[in-house]
C-alpha atoms as one frame of an Amber mdcrd trajectory, in Angstrom:
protein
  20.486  20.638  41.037  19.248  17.276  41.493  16.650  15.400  39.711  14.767
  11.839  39.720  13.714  10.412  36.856  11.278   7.918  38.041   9.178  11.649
  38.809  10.583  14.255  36.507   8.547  16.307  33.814   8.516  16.165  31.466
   7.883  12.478  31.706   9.430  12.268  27.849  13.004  12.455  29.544  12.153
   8.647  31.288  11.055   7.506  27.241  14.058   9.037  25.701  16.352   6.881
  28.004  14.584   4.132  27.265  14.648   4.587  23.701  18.736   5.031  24.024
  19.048   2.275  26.420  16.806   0.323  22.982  18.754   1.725  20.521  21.922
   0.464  21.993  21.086  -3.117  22.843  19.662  -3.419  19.140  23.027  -1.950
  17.769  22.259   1.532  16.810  19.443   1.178  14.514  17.541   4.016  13.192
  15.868   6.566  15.446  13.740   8.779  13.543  13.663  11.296  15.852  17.281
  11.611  15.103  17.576  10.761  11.889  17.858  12.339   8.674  14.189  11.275
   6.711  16.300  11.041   3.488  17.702   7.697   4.556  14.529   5.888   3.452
  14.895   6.472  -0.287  18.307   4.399  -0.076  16.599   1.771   1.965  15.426
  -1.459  -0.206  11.941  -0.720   0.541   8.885  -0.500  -1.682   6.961   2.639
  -3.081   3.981   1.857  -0.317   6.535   1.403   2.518   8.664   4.610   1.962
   5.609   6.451   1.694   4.133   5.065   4.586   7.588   5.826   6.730   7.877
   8.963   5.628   4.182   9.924   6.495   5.210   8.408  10.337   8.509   8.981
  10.609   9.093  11.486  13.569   5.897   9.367  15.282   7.978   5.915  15.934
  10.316   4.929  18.063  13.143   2.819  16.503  13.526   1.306  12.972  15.602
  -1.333  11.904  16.075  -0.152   7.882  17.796  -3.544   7.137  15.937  -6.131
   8.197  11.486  -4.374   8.397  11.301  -3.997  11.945   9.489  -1.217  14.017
  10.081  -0.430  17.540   8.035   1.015  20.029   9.638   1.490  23.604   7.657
   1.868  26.563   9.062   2.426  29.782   7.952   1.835  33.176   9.102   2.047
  37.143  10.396  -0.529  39.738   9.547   1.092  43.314  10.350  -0.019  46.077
  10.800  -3.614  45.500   7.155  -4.288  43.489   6.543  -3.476  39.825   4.307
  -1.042  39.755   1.666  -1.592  36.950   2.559  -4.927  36.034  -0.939  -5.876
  35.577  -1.502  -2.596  33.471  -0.725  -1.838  29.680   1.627   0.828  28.709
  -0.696   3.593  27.112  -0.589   4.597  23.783  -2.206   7.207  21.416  -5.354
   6.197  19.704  -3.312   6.994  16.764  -0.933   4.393  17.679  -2.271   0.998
  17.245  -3.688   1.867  13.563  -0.064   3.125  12.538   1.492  -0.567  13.689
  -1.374  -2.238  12.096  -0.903  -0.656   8.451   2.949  -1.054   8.969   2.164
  -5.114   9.458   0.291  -4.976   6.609   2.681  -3.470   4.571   5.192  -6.078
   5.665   7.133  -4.515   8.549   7.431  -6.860  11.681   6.275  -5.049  14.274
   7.746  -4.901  17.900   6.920  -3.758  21.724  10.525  -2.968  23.743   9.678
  -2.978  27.516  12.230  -1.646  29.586  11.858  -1.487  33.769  14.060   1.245
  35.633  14.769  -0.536  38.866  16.946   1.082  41.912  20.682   1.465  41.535
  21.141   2.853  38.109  19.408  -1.321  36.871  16.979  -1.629  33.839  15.477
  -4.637  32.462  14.308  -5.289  28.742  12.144  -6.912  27.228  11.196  -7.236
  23.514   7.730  -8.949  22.346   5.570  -8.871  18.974   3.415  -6.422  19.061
  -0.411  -7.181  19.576  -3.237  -5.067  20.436  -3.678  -6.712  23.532  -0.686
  -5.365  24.903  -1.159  -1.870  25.064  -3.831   0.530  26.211  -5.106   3.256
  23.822  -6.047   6.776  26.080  -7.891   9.343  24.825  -7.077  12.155  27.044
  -3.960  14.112  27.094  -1.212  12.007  28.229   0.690  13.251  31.129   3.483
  15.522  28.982   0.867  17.427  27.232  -0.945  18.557  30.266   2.556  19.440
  31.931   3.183  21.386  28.380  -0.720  23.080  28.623   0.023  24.489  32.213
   3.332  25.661  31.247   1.853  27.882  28.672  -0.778  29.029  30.828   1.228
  29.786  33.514   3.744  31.667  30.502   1.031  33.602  29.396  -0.051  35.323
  32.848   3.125  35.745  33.773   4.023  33.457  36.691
């Protein structure tokens, strides 16, 4: 079997790898999809901010336990030599920008890893603070859960 990335479905697979290709350049630092939840009551944090992670914990990206710092990765495509969407924000769940807003309040830093897949197994990152500005909120389903909606249907009658 062969696959491409820069098309597969789920498109989650192209966000994982970006979150490993993250979690490596920032030398292995948390990833709570991964991670025990426990290991924020040995972190230095405050009542407010181990509440607050534990309420969001399987919703971000990467953390950085030592030093306050939140991750979101976003991933995108080079094809055939122009970035596609360069002019276009990464979307994001409405739920998203609140979440990153209460963690800067609560006195995370906040951060926005970019990372382009170009041709010949090439990525490029980029890290930035995160602002609003950046990123697009949608309100529809995203492209995963629609993939995950027809799979059902199509499980339920049997095809």
């Amino acid at each position: 079997m062969y696959g491409d990335l820069k098309r597969c479905q789920p498109n989650e697979m192209k966000g994982d790898i970006g979150e490993i290709i993250a979690w490596h350049y920032l030398n292995r630092i948390s990833r709570p999809k991964h991670d025990q939840i426990d290991i924020i009551n040995k972190s230095k944090f405050n009542d407010k901010q181990k509440s607050f992670l534990k309420e969001n914990w399987r919703s971000l990206d990467l953390i950085d336990l030592e030093n306050s710092i939140i991750y979101e990765v976003k991933t995108k495509n080079y094809n055939y030599g122009k970035l596609k969407g360069v002019k276009n924000k990464p979307s994001v769940s409405e739920k998203f920008i609140p979440v990153m807003e209460k963690a800067k309040e609560l006195g995370f830093e906040t951060k926005l890893v970019f990372i382009t897949f170009y041709t010949n197994w090439r990525y490029g990152l980029e890290i930035k603070e995160f602002r609003r500005s950046l990123v697009c909120p949608y309100k529809n389903k995203s492209g995963w859960q629609i993939w995950k909606n027809k799979k059902i249907k199509y499980a339920k009658a049997g095809i």
